[in-house]
VEXLUM-224021 format. One record per residue (C-alpha): x, y, z; residue number from 1. Coordinates in steps of 0.001 Angstrom, whole numbers. Each point is the difference from the previous one (the first is absolute). Example, Ala and Ser with C-alpha at 12.3 -4.5 7.8 and 13.67 -1.06 7.14 Angstrom:
// residues 2
<node><X>12300</X><Y>-4500</Y><Z>7800</Z><pos>1</pos></node>
<node><X>1370</X><Y>3440</Y><Z>-660</Z><pos>2</pos></node>
***
This chain:
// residues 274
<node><X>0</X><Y>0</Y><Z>0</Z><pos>1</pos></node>
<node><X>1281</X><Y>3090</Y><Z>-912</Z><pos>2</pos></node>
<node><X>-864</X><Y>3356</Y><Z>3083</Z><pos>3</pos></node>
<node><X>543</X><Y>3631</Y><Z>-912</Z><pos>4</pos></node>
<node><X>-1725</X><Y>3373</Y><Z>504</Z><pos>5</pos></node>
<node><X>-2618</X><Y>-856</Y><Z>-1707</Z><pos>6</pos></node>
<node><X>-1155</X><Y>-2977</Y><Z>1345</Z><pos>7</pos></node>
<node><X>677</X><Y>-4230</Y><Z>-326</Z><pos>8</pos></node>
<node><X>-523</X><Y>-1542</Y><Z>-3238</Z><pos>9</pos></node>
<node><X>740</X><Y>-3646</Y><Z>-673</Z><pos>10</pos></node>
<node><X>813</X><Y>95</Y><Z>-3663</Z><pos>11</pos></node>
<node><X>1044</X><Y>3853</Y><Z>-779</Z><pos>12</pos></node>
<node><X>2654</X><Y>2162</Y><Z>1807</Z><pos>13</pos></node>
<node><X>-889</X><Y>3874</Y><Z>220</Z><pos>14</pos></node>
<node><X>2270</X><Y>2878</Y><Z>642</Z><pos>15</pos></node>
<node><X>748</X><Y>3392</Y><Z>-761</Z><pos>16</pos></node>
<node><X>3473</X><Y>2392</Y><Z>-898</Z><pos>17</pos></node>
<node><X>-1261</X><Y>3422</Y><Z>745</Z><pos>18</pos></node>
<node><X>-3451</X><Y>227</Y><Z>-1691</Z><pos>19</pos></node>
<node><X>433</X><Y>-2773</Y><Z>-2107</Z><pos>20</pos></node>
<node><X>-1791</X><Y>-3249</Y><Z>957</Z><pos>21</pos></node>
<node><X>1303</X><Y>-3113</Y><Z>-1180</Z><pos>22</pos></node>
<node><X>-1847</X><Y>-3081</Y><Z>-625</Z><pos>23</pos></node>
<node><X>1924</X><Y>-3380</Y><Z>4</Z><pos>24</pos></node>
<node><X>-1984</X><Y>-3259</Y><Z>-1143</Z><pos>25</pos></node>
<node><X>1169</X><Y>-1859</Y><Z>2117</Z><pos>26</pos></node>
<node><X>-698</X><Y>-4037</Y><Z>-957</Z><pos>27</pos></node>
<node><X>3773</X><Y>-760</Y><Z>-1784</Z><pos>28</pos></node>
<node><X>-800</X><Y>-4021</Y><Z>730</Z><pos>29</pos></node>
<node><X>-3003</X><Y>340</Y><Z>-2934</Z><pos>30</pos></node>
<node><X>1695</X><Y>2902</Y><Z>-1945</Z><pos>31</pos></node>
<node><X>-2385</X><Y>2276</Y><Z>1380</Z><pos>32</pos></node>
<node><X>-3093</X><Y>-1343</Y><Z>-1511</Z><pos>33</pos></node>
<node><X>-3030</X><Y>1210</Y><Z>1357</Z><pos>34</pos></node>
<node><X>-2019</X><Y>-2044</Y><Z>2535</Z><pos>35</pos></node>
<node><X>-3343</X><Y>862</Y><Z>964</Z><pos>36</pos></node>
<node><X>2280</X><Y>1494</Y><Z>3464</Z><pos>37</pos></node>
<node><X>2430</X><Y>2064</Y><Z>-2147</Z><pos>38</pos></node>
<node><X>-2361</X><Y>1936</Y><Z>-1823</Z><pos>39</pos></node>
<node><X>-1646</X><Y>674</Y><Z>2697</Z><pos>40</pos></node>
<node><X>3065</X><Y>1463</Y><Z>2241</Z><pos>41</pos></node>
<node><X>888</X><Y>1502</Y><Z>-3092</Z><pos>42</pos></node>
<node><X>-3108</X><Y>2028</Y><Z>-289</Z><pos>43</pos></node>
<node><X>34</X><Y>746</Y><Z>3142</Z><pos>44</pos></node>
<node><X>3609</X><Y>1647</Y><Z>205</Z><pos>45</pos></node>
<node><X>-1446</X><Y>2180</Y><Z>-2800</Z><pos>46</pos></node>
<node><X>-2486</X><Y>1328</Y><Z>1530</Z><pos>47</pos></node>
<node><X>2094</X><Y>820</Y><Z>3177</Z><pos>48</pos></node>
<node><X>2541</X><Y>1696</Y><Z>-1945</Z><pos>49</pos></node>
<node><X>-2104</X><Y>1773</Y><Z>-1841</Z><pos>50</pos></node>
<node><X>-2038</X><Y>1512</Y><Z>3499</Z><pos>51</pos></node>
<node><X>3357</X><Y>1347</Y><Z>696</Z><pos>52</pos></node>
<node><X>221</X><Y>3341</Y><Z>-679</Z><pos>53</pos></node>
<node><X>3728</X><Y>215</Y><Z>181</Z><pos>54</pos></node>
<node><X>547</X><Y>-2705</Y><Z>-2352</Z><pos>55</pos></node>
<node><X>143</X><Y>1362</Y><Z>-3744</Z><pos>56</pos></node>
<node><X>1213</X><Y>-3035</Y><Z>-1680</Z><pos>57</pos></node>
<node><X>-477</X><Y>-4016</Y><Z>372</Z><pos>58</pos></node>
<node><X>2510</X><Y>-2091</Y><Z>-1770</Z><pos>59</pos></node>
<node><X>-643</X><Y>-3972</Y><Z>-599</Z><pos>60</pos></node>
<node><X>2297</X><Y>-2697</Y><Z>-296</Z><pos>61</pos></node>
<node><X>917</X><Y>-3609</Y><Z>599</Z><pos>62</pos></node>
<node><X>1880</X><Y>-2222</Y><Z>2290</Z><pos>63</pos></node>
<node><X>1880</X><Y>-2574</Y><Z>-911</Z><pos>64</pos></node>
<node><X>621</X><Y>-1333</Y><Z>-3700</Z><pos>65</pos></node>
<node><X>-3061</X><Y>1945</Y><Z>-1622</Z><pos>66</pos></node>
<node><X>-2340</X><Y>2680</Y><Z>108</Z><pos>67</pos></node>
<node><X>-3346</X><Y>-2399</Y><Z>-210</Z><pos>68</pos></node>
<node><X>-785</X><Y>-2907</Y><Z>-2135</Z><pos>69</pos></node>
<node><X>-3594</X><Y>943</Y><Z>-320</Z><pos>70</pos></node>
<node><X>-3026</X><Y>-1972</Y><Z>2347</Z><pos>71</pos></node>
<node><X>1175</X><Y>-2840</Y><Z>2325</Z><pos>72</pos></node>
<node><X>-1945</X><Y>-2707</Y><Z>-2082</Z><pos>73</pos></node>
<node><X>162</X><Y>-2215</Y><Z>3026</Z><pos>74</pos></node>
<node><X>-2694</X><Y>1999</Y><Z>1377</Z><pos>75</pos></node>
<node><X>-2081</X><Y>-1377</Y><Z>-3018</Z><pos>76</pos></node>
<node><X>-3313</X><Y>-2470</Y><Z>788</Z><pos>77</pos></node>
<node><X>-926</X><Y>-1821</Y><Z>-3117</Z><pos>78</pos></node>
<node><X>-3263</X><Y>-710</Y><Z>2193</Z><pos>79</pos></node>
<node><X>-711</X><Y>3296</Y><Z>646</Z><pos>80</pos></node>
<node><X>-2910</X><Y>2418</Y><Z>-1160</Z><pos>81</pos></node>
<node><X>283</X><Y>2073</Y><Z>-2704</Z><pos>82</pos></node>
<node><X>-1113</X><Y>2368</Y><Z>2745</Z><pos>83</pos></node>
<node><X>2212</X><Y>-582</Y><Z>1995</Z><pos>84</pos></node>
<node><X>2567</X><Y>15</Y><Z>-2668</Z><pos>85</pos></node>
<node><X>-968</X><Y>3761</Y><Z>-572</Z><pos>86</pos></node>
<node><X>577</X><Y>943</Y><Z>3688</Z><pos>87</pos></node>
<node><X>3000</X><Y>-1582</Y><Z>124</Z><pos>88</pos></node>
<node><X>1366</X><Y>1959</Y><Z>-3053</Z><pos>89</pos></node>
<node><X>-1640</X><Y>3188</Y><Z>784</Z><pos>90</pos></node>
<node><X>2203</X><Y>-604</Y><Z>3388</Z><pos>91</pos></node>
<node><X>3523</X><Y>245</Y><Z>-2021</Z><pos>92</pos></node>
<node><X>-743</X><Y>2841</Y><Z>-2306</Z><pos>93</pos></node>
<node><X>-1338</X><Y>2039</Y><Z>2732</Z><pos>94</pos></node>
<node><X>3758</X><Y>1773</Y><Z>297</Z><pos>95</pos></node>
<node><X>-112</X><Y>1193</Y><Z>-3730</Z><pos>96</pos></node>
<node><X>-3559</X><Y>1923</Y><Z>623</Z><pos>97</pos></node>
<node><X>1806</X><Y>1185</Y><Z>3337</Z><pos>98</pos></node>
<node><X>3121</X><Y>1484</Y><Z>-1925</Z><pos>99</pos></node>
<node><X>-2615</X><Y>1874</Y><Z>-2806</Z><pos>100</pos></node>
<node><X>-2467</X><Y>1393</Y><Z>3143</Z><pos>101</pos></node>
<node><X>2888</X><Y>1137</Y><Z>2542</Z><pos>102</pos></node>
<node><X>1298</X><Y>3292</Y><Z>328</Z><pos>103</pos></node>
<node><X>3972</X><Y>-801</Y><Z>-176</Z><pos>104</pos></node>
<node><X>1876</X><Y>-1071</Y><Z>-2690</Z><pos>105</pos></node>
<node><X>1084</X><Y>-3140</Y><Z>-265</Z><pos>106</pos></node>
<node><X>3550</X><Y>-1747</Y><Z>-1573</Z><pos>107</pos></node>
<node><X>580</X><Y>-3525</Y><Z>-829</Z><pos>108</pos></node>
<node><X>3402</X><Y>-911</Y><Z>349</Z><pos>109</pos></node>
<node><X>457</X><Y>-3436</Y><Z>-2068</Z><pos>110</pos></node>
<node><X>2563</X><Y>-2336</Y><Z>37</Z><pos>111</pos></node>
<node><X>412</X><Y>-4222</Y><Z>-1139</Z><pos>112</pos></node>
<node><X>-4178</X><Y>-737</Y><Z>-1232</Z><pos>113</pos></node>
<node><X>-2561</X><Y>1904</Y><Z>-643</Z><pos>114</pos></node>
<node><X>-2598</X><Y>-1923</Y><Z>-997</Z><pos>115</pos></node>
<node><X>-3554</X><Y>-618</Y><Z>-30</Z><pos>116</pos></node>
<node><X>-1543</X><Y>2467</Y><Z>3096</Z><pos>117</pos></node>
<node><X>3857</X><Y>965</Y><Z>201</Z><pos>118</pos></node>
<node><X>-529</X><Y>1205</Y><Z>-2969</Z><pos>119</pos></node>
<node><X>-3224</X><Y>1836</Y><Z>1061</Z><pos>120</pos></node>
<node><X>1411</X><Y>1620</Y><Z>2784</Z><pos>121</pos></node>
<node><X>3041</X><Y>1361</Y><Z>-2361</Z><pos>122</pos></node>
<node><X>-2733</X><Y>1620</Y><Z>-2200</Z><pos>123</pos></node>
<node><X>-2318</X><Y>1081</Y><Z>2804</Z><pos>124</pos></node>
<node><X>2290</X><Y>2032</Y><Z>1751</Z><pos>125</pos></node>
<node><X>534</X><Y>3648</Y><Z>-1355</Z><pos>126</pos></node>
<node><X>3736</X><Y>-421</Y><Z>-452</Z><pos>127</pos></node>
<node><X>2177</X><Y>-2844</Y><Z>-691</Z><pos>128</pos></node>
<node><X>3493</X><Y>-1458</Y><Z>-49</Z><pos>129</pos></node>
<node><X>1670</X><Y>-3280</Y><Z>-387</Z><pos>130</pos></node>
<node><X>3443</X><Y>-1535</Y><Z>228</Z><pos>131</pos></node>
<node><X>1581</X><Y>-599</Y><Z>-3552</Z><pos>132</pos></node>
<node><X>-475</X><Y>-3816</Y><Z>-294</Z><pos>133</pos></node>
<node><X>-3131</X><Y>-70</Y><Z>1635</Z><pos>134</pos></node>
<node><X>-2870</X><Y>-1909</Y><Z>-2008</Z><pos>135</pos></node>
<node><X>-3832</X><Y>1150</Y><Z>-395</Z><pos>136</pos></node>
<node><X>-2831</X><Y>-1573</Y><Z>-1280</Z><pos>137</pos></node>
<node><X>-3685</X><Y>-755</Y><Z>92</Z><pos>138</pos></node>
<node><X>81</X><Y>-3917</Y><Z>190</Z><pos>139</pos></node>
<node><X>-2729</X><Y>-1372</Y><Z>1671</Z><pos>140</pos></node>
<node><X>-1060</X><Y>-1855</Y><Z>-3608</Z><pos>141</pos></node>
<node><X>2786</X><Y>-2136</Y><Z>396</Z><pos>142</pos></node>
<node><X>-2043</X><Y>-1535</Y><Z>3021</Z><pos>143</pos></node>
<node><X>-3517</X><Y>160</Y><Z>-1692</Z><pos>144</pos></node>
<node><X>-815</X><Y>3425</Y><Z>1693</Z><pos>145</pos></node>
<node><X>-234</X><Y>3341</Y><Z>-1309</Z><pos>146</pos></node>
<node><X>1572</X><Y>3477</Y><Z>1355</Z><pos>147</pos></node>
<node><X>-2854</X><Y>1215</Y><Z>377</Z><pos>148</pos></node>
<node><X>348</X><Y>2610</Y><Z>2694</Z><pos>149</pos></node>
<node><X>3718</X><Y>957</Y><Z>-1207</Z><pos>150</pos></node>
<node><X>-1700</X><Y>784</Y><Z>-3566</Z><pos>151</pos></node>
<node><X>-2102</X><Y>3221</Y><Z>1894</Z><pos>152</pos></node>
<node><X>3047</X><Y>1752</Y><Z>878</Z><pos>153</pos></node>
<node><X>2446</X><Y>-1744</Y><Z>-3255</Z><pos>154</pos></node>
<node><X>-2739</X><Y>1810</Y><Z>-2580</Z><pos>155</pos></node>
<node><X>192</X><Y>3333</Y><Z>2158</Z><pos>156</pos></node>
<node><X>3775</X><Y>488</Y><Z>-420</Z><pos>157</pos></node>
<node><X>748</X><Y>-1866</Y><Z>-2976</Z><pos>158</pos></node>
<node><X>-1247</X><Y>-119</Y><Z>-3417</Z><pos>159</pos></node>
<node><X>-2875</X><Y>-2384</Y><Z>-1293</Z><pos>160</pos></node>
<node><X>2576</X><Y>-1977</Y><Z>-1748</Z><pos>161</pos></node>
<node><X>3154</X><Y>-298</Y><Z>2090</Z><pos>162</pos></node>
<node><X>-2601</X><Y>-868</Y><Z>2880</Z><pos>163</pos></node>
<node><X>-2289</X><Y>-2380</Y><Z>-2112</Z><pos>164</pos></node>
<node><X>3433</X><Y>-1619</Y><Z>-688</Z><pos>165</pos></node>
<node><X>1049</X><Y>-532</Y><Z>3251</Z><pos>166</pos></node>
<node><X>-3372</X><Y>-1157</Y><Z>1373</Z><pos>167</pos></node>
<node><X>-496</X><Y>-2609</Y><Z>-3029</Z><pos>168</pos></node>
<node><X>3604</X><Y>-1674</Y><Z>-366</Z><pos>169</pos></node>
<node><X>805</X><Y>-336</Y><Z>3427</Z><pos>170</pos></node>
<node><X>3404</X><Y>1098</Y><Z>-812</Z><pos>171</pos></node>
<node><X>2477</X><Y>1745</Y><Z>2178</Z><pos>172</pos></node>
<node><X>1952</X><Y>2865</Y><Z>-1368</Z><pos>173</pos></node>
<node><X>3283</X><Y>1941</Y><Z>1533</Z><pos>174</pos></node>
<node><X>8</X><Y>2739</Y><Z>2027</Z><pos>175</pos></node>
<node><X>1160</X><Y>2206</Y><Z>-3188</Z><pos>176</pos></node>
<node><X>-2204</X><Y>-1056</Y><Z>-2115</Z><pos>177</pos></node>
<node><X>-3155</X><Y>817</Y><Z>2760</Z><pos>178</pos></node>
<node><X>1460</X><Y>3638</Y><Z>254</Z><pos>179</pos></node>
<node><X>271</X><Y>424</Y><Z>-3570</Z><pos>180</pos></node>
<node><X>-3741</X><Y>-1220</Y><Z>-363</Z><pos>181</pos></node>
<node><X>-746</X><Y>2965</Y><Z>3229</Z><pos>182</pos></node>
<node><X>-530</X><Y>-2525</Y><Z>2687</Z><pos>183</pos></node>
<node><X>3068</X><Y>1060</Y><Z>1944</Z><pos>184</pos></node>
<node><X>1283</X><Y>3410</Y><Z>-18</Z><pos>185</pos></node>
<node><X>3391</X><Y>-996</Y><Z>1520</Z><pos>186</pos></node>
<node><X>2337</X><Y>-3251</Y><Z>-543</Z><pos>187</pos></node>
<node><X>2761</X><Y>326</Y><Z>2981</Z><pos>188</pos></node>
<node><X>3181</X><Y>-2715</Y><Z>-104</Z><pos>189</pos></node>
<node><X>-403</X><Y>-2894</Y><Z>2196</Z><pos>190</pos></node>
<node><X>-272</X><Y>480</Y><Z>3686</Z><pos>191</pos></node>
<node><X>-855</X><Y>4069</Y><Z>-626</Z><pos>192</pos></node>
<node><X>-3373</X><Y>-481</Y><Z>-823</Z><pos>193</pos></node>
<node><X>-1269</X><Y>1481</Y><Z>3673</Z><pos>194</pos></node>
<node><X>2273</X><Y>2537</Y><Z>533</Z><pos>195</pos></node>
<node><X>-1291</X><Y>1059</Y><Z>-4085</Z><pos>196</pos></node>
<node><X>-3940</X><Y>-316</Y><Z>1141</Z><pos>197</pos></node>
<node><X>1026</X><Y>1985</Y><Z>3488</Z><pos>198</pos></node>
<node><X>1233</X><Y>2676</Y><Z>-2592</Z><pos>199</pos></node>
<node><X>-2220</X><Y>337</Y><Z>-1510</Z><pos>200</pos></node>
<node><X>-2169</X><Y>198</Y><Z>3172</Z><pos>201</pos></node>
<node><X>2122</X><Y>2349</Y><Z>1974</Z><pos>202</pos></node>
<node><X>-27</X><Y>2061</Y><Z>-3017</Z><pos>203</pos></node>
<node><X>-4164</X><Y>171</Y><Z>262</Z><pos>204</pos></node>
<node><X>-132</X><Y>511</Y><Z>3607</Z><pos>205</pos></node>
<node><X>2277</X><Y>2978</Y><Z>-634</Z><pos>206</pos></node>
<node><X>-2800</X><Y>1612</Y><Z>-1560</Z><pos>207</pos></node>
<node><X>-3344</X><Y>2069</Y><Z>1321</Z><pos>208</pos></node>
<node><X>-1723</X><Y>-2717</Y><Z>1624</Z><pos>209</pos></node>
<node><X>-3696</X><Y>1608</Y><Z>-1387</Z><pos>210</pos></node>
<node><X>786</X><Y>-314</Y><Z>-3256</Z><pos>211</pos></node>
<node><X>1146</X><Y>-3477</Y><Z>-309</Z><pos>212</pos></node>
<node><X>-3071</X><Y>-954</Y><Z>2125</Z><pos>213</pos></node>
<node><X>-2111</X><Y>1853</Y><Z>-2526</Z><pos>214</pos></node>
<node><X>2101</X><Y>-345</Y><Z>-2798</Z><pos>215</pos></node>
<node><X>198</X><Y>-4063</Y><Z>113</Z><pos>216</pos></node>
<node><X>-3530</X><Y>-256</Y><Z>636</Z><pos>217</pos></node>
<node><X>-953</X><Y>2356</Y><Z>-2940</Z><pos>218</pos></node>
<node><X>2360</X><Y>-1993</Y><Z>-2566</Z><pos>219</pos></node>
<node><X>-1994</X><Y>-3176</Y><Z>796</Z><pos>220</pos></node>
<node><X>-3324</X><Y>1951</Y><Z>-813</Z><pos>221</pos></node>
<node><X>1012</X><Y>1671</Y><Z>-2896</Z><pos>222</pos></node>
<node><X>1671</X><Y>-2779</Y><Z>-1704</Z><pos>223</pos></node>
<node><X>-3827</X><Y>-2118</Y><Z>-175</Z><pos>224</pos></node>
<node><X>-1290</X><Y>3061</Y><Z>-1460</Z><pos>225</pos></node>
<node><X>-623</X><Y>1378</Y><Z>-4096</Z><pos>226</pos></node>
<node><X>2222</X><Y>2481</Y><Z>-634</Z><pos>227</pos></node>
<node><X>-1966</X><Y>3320</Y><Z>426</Z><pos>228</pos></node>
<node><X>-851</X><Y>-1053</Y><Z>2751</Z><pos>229</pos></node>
<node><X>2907</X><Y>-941</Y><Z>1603</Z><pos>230</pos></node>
<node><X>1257</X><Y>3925</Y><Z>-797</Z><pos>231</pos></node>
<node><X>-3276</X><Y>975</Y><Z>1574</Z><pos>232</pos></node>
<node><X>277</X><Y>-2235</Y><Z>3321</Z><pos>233</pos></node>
<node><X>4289</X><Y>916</Y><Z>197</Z><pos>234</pos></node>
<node><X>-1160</X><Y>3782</Y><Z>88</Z><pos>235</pos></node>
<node><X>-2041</X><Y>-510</Y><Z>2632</Z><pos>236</pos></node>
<node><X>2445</X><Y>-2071</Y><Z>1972</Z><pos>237</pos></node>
<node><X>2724</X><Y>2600</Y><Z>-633</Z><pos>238</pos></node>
<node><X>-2118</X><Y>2778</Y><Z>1119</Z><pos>239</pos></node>
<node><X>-677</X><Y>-2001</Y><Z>3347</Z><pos>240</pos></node>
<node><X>3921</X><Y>-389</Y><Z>807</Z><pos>241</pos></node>
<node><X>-62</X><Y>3671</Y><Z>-789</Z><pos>242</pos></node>
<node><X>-1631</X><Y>1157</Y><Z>2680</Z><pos>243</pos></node>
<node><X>2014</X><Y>-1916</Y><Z>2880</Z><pos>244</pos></node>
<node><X>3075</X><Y>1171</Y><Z>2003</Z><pos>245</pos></node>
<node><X>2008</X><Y>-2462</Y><Z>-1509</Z><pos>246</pos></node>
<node><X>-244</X><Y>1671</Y><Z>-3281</Z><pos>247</pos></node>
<node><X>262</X><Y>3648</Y><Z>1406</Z><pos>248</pos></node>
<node><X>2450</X><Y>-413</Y><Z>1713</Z><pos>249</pos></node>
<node><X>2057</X><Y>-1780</Y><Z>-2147</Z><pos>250</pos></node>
<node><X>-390</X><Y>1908</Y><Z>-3021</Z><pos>251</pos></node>
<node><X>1155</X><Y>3184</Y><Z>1928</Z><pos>252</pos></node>
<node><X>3434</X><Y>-2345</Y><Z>1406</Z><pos>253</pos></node>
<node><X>38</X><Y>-720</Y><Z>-3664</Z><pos>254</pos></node>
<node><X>-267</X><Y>3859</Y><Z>-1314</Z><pos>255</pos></node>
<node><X>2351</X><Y>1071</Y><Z>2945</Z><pos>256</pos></node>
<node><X>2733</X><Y>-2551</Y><Z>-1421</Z><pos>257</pos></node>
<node><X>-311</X><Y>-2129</Y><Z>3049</Z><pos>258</pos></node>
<node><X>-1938</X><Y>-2762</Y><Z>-458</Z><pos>259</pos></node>
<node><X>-1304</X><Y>-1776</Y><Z>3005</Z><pos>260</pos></node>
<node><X>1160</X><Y>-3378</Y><Z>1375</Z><pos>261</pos></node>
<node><X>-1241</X><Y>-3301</Y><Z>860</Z><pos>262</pos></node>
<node><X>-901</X><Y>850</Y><Z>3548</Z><pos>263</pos></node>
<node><X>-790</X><Y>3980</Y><Z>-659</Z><pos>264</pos></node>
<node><X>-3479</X><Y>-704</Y><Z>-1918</Z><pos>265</pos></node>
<node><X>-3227</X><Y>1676</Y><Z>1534</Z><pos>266</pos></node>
<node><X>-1810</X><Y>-3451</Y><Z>-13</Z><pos>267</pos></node>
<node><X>2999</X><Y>-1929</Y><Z>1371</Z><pos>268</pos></node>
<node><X>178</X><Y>2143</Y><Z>2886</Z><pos>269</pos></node>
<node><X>-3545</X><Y>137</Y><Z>857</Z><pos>270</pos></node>
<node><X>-6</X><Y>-3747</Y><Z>762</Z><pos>271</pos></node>
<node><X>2972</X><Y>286</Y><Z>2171</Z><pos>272</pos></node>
<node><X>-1759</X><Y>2166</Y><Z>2205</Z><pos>273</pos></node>
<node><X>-2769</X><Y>-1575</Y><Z>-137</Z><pos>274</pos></node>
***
């Protein structure tokens, strides 16, 4: 069992370095695949983190060998209901609804396999990076199953075709070749591929906590939206962030050619005295 701050898991490790939160999944034995207990300790770290107020970033990654090798099919009941089949599934994608509701930002940091809801969880979060050498794919048809749930967030970041192609062959592809196709944004050399993601999360929480808040969850609106009016919705998001401290303040740091830091935002410092 893994104890911290933030409470006892059995299957992930949480921590934090500064106000970045880090989950670990923590089950190196079964590369990380996720039992019925995993994703739930899983989704539960989330939302923790994310209540936080001090925490502006959340980076994932994997213990052990590999990042996840998708659904622990041990869990599987040949007997079971197709009922109870559904509950049992809407159980591990519950993280990847998590990541797209929450407030912080979230970076997977990939390493080994990525595959099946590994693979999921790489697209579902809002950043990614994985260690070169590391392998992704969505192959649950190799075992008579379908990646179902991994498809949701595959077809949001990936085009019909390079997703479609993943989700029908099964195959794996390199970590280069899944940031040239835009599922990763970063490929780090082996063993680098957390410090990378924290990076790239230190580099977020450096930011006016407001807008990323607003700003991630107005991308995720806007992106479901036709095109007008996506312009339509972003004014009116823009003209929100407008009108807080965050963006008064800042602006006039900015215009004064000293631009606040990390802890000096309006927003930031409200919650530390609160």
């Amino acid at each position: 069992m893994s104890t911290d701050a933030h409470g006892s898991y059995d299957t992930v490790t949480v921590r934090r370095e500064a106000s970045v939160g880090r989950i670990t999944l923590d089950r190196p034995e079964a590369m990380n695949t996720f039992s019925t207990d995993l994703a739930t300790e899983l989704d539960e770290a989330l939302h923790a983190l994310d209540d936080e107020d001090d925490i502006r970033a959340i980076v994932v990654d994997g213990a052990g060998d590999a990042f996840s090798a998708g659904i622990d099919l041990s869990e599987y009941d040949p007997d079971a209901s197709e009922a109870a089949h559904e509950e049992w599934v809407t159980r591990m994608e519950e993280p990847f609804h998590t990541i797209q509701e929450m407030r912080t930002p979230v970076v997977a940091a990939a390493h080994g396999h990525a595959a099946a809801n590994g693979i999921g969880l790489v697209a579902a979060c809002d950043l990614a990076v994985a260690a070169r050498g590391t392998m992704l794919g969505a192959t649950a048809p190799k075992v008579g199953l379908f990646c179902m749930g991994p498809a949701v967030p595959l077809l949001d970041c990936l085009p019909k075709k390079r997703a479609t192609e993943l989700l029908l062959t099964g195959d794996l592809i390199e970590a280069e070749t899944a940031r040239e196709w835009g599922l990763l944004n970063r490929v780090a050399p082996q063993g680098e591929h957390v410090e990378a993601a924290m990076d790239l999360a230190e580099t977020m929480a450096a930011k006016s906590p407001e807008a990323l808040r607003r700003g991630k969850r107005a991308v995720n609106e806007l992106a479901g939206l036709e095109y007008g009016e996506a312009l339509d919705r972003s004014n009116e998001h823009f003209a929100g962030l407008c009108a807080t401290d965050d963006a008064r303040e800042g602006i006039a740091a900015f215009l004064d050619g000293e631009p606040l830091d990390a802890e000096e935002w309006p927003s930031d410092r409200t919650e530390t005295e609160e």
